[in-house]
C-alpha positions, 0 to 999 in steps of 0.5 A: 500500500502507498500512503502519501498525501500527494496523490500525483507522487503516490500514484506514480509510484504505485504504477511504477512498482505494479510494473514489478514482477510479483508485486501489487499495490492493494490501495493508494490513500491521500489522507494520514487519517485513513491510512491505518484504516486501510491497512487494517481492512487491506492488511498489505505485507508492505505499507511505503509511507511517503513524508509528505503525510497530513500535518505529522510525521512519517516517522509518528505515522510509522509508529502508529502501523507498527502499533495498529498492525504488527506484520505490517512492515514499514518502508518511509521515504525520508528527507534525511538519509544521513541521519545515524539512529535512521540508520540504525533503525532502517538496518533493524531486520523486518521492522521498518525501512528508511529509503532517501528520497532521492533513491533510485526505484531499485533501492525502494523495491530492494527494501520492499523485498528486503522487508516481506523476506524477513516478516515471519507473519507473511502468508503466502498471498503476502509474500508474492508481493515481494516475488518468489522466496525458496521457502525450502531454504528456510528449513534446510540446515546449512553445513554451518552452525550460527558461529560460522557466519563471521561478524562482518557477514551479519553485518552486511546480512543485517543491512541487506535485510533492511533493503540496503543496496551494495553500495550503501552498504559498502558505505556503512560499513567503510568497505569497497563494493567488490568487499561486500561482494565477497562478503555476500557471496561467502554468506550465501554459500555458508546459509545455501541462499538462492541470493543475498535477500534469501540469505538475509531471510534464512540468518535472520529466521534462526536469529543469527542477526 
């Protein structure tokens, strides 16, 4: 679900992500007030809260979902990237997303994906908002135990879960792009993920993260 009060802004961006392989967008709504509302009667697996709501915050519209509808996960379009409890939150596997609003789409669909793998409420209607997950990854034991993963791996999983693309995360983190890379890469091969999302998922479905 799209929730932004500038219906042009929100409208485009609901067209733009019903493009997307596997996703849909359920509602629009141009109105802070009917937000909860609609995710309540809709109950999407993903609501993007754009900062441009009536008279508050995202940030407060953000906390009220995660009160109202607790496996509603939360991607904001923020204004201020840089900030580093933003940050901090953003990386917080499955909770909330904090995309800049000036991100390239990528980004937004990578933190969409990001937060459906990592919602353990997720039906199978929901998850095929975020495109297709190899459930069977989830429950197959991986040649390692939750030790294996180094901290650097968690590191970067844990920000991959918060949708993060390579790049931002390289920044994060003060490693080059090809770094986290190899990083990713050794990371999927030790949780036998189909990529680094599906990775993300699995360490963050034993608690690894």
């Amino acid at each position: 679900m799209i929730g932004d009060e500038r219906r042009l802004y929100s409208e485009a961006i609901a067209a733009t992500l019903n493009l997307v392989h596997d996703f849909e967008v359920v509602a629009t709504v141009n109105n802070s007030r009917e937000i909860v509302p609609t995710v309540l009667r809709t109950l999407p697996a993903v609501t993007v809260l754009g900062t441009n709501t009536t008279g508050r915050a995202g940030r407060c519209l953000a906390d009220e979902l995660r009160t109202a509808v607790p496996r509603c996960r939360i991607a904001v379009i923020g204004t201020s990237p840089g900030a580093p409890a933003r940050r901090q939150e953003a990386s917080a596997p499955g909770l909330l997303s904090v995309i800049p609003d000036n991100a390239a789409l990528p980004q937004l669909v990578n933190a969409i994906r990001g937060l459906v793998a990592n919602n353990p409420g997720n039906g199978a209607a929901q998850a095929a908002a975020a495109g297709p997950i190899d459930s069977a990854a989830l429950l197959r034991q991986p040649p390692c135990n939750g030790r294996s993963l180094s901290t650097r791996e968690k590191e970067v999983l844990r920000l991959t879960a918060g949708g993060a693309p390579v790049r931002e995360i390289a920044a994060e983190l003060f490693l080059s792009p090809g770094t986290v890379r190899n990083v990713t890469s050794s990371a999927i091969k030790k949780l036998g993920g189909r990529n680094r999302f599906d990775a993300a998922c699995i360490a963050s479905k034993r608690g690894w993260l």
